[in-house]
N, C-alpha and C positions, 0 to 999 in steps of 0.2 A: 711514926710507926714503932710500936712495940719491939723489945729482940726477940721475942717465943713467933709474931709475924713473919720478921726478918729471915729467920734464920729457916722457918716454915718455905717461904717464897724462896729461898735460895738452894733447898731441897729438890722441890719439884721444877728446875731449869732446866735446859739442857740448851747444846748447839743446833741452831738452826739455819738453812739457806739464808742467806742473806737476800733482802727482797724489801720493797717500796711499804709493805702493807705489816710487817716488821720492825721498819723504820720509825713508820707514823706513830706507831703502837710505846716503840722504847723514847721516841722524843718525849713524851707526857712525863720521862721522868729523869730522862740521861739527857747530854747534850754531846758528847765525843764517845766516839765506840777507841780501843785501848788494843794492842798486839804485841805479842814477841817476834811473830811473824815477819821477814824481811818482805822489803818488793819483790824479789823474785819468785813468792811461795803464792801458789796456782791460788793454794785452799786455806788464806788466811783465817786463824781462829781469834773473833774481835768479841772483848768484855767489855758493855758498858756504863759507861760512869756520867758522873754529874759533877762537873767541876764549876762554880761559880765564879771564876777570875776565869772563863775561859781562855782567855788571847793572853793572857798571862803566863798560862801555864803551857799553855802552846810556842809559847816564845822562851820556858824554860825549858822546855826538852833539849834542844842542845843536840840533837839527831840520838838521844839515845833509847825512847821509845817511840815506834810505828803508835800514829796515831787516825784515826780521820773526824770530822764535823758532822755531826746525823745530818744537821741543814745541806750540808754542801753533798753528801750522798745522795738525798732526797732529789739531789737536781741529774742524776746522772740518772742514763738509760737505766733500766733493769736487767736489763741483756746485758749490759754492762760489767753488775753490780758479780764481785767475788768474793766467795768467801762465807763464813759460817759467825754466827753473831750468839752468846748468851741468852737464850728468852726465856 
């Protein structure tokens, strides 16, 4: 992808409800949604990313960023699901 694309597609983003049909949508291109947001926070705000060492880099955080796994999201209710995601 071009950067005049890139930087296009990253214009018109915004936060959305976090939801199943969302999920599916940012898998095609991310694989872990990203936060500052603590456990406690109702209305987590999650950016998502594409990291190719997943379990790698998962196993370096080191508890210093909230992270989650789109796959492992994908498996939770939707009534569940909290929080607002990058699309």
């Amino acid at each position: 992808m071009d950067k005049y694309k890139k930087t296009f597609i990253l214009n018109i983003m915004d936060y959305v409800k976090l939801n199943h049909a969302v999920l599916k949508e940012l898998k095609k291109d991310y694989n872990v949604l990203v936060t500052q947001s603590t456990s406690e926070d109702d209305n987590p705000q999650f950016v998502p990313e594409y990291k190719s060492d997943l379990w790698g880099y998962l196993e370096s955080l080191d508890g210093e960023l909230a992270c989650a796994v789109i796959d492992d999201l994908l498996g939770v209710k939707e009534e569940d699901l909290k929080g607002t995601v990058l699309y």
